[in-house]
N, C-alpha and C positions, 0 to 999 in steps of 0.2 A: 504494500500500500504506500500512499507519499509519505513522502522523508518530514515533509510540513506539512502545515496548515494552511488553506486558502489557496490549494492548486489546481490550476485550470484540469478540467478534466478532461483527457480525447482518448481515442487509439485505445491501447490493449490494458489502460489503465482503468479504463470505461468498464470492461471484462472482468476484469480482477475485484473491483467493488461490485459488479453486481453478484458476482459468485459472491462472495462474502457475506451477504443478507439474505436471508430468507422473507420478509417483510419488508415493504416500502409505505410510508406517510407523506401524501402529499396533500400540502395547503392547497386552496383553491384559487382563490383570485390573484391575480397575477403569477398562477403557477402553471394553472392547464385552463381556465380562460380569462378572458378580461369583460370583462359586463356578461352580454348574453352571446358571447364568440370565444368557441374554442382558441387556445393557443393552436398555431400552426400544428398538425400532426402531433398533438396532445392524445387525442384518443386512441392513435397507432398503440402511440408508447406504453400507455397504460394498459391495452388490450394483449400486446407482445409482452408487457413483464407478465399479465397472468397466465397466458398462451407458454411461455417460460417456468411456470410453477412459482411465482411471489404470489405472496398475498399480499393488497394492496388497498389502504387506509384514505380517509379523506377524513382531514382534521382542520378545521375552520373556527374562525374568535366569532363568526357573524349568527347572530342569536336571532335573526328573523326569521328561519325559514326550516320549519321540520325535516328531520332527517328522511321522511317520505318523500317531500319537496326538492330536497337535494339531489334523493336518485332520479326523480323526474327530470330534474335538467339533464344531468349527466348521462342520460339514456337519451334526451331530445338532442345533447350535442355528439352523437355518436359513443361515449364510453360505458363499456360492460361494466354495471355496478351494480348494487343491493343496496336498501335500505340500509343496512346491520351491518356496514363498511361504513358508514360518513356516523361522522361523532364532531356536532354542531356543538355550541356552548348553549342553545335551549337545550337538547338531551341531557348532557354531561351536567350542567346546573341542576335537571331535575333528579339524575341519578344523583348529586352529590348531598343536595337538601337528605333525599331517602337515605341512602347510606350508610354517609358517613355522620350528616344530622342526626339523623333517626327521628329526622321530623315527626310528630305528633302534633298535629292542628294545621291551619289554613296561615299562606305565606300572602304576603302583601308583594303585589307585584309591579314593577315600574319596567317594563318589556313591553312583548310584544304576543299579538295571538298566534304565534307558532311557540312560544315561550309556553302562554297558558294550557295546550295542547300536549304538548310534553310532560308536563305537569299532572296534567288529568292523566297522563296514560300510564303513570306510575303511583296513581293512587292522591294526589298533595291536590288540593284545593286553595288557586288561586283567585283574590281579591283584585281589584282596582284599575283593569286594565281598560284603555281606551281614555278619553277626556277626563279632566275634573278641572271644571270650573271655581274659580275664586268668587266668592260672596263674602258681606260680614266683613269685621276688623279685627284689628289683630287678635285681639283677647279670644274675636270667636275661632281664631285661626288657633290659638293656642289650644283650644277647647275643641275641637273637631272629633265629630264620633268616630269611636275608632273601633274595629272587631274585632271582641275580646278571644276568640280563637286564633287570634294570627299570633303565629310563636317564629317567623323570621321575614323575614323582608328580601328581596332579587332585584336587582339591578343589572339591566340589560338595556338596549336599545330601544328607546320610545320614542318612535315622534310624539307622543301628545306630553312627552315632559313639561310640567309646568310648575311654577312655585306652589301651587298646594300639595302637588302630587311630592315636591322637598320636604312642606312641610309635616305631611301626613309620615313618612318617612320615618322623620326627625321624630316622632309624636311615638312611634308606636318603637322608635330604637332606646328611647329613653329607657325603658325598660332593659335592664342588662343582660336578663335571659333570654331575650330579641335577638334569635341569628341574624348575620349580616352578613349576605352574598352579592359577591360579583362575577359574570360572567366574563371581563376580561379588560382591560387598562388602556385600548387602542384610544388612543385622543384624538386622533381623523382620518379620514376614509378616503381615501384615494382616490380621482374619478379619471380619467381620459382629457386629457387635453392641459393637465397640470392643476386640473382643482380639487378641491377638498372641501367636505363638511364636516364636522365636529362628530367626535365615534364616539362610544359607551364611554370610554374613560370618562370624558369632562361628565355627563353627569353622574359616573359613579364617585368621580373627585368632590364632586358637589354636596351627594349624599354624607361622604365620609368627614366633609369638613362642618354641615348643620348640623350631625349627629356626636362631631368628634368623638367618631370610629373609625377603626378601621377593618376594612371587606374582608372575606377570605374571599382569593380571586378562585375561580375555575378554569378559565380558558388559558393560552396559551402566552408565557412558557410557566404557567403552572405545571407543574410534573403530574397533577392530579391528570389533566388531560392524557397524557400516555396511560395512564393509570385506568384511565376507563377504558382506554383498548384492550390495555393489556393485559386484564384481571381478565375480558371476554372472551379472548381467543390465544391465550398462553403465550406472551409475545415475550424474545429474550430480547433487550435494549443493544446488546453487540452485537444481533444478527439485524438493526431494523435500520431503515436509512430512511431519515428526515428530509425531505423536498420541501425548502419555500424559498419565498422571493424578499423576509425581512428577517435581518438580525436582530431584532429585539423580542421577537415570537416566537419564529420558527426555529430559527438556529440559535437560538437560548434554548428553549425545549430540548432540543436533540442535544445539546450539551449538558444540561443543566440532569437529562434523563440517561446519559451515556451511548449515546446511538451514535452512527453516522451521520453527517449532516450535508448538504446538497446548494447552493444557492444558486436558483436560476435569476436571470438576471432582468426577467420580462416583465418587471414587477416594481418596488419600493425602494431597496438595497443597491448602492453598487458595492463595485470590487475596490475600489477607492476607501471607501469607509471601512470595507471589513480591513484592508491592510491596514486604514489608521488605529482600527482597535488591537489588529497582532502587533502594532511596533508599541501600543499602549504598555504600562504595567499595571493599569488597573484592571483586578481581576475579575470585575462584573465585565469590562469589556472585553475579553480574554475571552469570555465565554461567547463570545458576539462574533467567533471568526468560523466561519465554515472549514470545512476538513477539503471540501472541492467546489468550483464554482464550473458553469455553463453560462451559455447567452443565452440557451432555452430548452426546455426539458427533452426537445425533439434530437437535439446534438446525442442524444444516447441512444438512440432508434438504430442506428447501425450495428451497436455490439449487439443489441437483442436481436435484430434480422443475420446475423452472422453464422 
């Protein structure tokens, strides 16, 4: 395997890391497609490592869309996948409330209805999704009914975020036996053409600084997220190879969990940044350097068709 960290990957080195894993994890957006379009010959590649005998993960921070929802794309854009392969931060959040919570009562929810869906499908009864409107002054805001079954709160991706739905938050975290989840710290969402709108992080920042708490995260590079794999389907971390397109998620995760790690480049990250965190000595940034980079996950399609 390379001598370093952060080596282009081509040729027969291509070979040698895929022998090496029996499992592959790959992020979605910007990694095999970008909006509603495959990356170039993404679906080859993914169909040739299973055709090859991997087994092949789809691990995502974006809490909108059920893991049903996710195979439906990826079967509209040409890739062979299952339900029970994609592990979303709705699922993973509601597997982690069950769990590792061992919730007991109804979560107060600041997401989304592929969130609340997940949720129901593990048994947890979620509250407060969709609008809540501001009425009343502060006192009545301080004093806001609140259900005395909710034993934790989730934070994930709402558009209808708004200062009641902080304050309702804040109301029901005061209580210290009030779990406090987050699905994942991304502060903005990447769109096409160089812009961006504000991701989960800002308002799960938001919850943790009205509440002054702080979240257990779920998504990525929480280790919990392999953890949901890899309790499912016996996954060893030195045989798994992480694919994504940002060092602060993806290739933190696969370091932070012991894997391989991959960075294509069609995405967030360049190779620029990962070398300035290998010439770093800070060791949060250490963990920010991929083991191999590509310009795009298709440059591997060759060793597989070989």
């Amino acid at each position: 395997m390379a001598a370093s960290k952060c080596t282009s990957l081509s040729g027969a080195l291509t070979r040698q890391l895929l022998d090496s894993v029996d499992s592959v994890l790959f992020d979605c957006d910007g990694v095999i497609w970008r909006g509603d379009q495959a990356i170039p010959r993404a679906p080859e590649v993914i169909n040739s490592l299973k055709k090859n005998g991997k087994r092949v993960f789809f691990v995502t921070n974006n809490s909108t869309k059920t893991r049903q929802m996710y195979a439906d794309k990826l079967g509209k854009l040409g890739f062979d996948a299952t339900a029970d392969e994609v592990f979303g931060t709705a699922y993973c959040s509601a597997m982690y409330l069950k769990n590792v919570c061992k919730l007991d009562g109804k979560v107060y929810l600041i997401g989304s209805n592929a969130m609340k869906q997940e949720l129901e499908e593990v048994g947890i009864q979620p509250v407060g999704v969709g609008p809540d409107p501001i009425s009343g002054v502060q006192i009545d805001w301080a004093n806001v009914p609140l259900d005395k079954e909710v034993r934790a709160v989730l934070v994930g991706f709402d558009e209808h975020f708004s200062y009641m739905k902080l304050n309702r938050a804040l109301q029901y975290l005061c209580n210290p036996d009030c779990q406090f989840v987050g699905t994942n710290t991304d502060t903005r969402l990447p769109l096409e053409g160089g812009k961006a709108v504000p991701g989960t992080g800002c308002l799960l920042r938001a919850v943790e600084t009205a509440a002054q708490r702080q979240a257990q995260v779920v998504g990525k590079p929480s280790s919990f997220m392999f953890e949901c794999v890899a309790s499912q389907f016996d996954l060893d971390p030195q045989k798994c190879l992480m694919v994504g397109d940002r060092l602060d998620t993806d290739i933190m995760l696969g370091s932070n969990c012991g894997m391989k790690t991959l960075l294509t480049l069609t995405g967030v990250s360049t190779v620029a940044e990962a070398e300035a965190n290998l010439k770093s000595e800070c060791p949060h940034r250490q963990r920010m350097v991929p083991d191999y980079y590509v310009d795009s996950i298709a440059d591997i399609l060759p060793a597989l068709q070989a």
